[in-house]
Wavefront OBJ file of the C-alpha trace (Angstrom):
o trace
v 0.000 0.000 0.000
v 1.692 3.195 -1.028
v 2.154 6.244 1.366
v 0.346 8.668 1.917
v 1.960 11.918 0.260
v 2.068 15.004 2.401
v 0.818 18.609 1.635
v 2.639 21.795 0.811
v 2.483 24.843 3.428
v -1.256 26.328 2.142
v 0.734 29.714 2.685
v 3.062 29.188 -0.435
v 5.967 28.555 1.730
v 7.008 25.462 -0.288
v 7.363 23.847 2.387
v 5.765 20.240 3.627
v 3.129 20.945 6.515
v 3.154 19.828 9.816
v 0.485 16.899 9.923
v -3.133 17.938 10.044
v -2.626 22.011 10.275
v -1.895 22.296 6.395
v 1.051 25.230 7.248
v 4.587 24.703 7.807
v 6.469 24.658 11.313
v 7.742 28.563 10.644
v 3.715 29.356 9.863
v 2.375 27.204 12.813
v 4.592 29.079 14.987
v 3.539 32.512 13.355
v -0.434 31.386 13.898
v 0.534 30.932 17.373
v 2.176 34.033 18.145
v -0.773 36.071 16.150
v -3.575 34.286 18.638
v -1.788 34.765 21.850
v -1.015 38.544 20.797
v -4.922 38.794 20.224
v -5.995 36.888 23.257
v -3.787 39.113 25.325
v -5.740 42.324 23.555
v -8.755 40.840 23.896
v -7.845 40.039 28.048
v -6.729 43.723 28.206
v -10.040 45.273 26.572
v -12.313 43.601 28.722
v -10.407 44.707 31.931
v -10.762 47.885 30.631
v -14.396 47.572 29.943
v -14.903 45.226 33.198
v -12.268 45.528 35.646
v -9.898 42.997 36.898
v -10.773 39.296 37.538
v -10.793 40.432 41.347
v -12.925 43.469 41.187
v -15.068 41.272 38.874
v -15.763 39.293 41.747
v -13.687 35.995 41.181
v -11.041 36.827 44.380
v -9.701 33.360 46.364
v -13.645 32.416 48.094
v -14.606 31.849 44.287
v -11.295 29.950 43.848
v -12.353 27.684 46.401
v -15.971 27.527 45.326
v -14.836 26.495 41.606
v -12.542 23.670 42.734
v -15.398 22.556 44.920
v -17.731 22.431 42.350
v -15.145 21.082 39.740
v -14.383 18.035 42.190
v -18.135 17.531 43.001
v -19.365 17.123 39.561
v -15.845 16.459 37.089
v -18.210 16.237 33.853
v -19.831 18.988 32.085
v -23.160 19.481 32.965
v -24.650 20.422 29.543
v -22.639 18.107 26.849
v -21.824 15.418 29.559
v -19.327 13.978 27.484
v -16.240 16.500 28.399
v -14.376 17.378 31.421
v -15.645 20.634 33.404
v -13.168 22.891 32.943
v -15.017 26.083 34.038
v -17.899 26.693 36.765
v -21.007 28.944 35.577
v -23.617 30.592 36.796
v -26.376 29.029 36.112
v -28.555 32.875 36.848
v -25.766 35.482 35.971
v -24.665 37.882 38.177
v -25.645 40.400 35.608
v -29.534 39.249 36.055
v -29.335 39.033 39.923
v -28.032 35.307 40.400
v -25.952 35.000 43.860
v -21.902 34.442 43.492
v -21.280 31.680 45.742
v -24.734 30.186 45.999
v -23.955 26.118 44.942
v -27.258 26.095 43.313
v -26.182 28.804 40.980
v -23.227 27.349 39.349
v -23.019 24.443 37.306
v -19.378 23.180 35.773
v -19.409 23.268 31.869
v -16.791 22.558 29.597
v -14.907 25.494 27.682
v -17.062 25.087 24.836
v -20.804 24.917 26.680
v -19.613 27.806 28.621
v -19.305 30.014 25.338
v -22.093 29.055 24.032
v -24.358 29.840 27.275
v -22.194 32.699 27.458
v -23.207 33.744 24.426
v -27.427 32.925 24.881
v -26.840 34.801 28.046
v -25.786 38.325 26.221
v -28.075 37.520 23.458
v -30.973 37.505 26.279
v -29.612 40.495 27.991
v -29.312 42.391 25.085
v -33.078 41.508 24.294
v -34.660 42.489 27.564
v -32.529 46.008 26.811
v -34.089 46.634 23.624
v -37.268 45.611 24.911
v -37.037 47.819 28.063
v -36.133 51.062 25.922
v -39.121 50.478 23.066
v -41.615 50.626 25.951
l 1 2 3 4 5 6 7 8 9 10 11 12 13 14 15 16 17 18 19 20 21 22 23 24 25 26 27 28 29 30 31 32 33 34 35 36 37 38 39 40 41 42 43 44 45 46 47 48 49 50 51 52 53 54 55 56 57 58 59 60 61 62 63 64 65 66 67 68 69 70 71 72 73 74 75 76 77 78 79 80 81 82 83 84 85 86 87 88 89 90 91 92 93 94 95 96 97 98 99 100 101 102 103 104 105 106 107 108 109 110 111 112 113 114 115 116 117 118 119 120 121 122 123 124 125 126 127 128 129 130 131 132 133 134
């Protein structure tokens, strides 16, 4: 059975790819560095907008809480088929929900906790429009 023949850098590098990315070792690296720059932005823009993680509330009680809730229930609560990486709350602070209260958070995976994350604002953002037509 003959081998399987490997890809060119989809940059034009002319270089063979690093298996499954499709881009060579010098572009891989590149892709890195560009994310981490743009996470970092990203990190900075919301402290800006939102404060620090401490002032946002998640100080060395929630540290606590989270590894409590983590060890309780290891499993995401949502998908239940990937390791809880994150605790949520299940009523966001935002909307009144209580910090620390064990029936408010729930331990999602990264990926559950962006999308909830995202019907959360989605729902916020509704119930401001709504409020301001009226």
């Amino acid at each position: 059975m003959p081998k399987s023949i490997g890809t060119y850098c989809l940059n034009g590098c002319k270089v063979m790819s690093v298996k499954g990315t499709h881009l060579c070792p010098r572009c891989c690296k590149q892709r890195e560095q560009r994310q981490a720059k743009a996470k970092k932005k990203n990190e900075q823009e919301r402290t800006k907008r939102e404060g620090t993680t401490t002032q946002r509330g998640y100080d060395y009680q929630w540290s606590k809480v989270s590894k409590l809730v983590r060890a309780s229930e290891p499993i995401c609560r949502r998908c239940k088929n990937a390791l809880a990486e994150m605790v949520d709350h299940i009523e966001p602070l935002k909307e009144g929900g209580d910090r620390l209260d064990l029936n408010n958070l729930q331990p999602l995976c990264n990926k559950c906790h962006s999308i909830k994350t995202r019907e959360d604002y989605k729902r916020l953002a509704d119930r401001e429009r709504n409020t301001q037509a009226l």
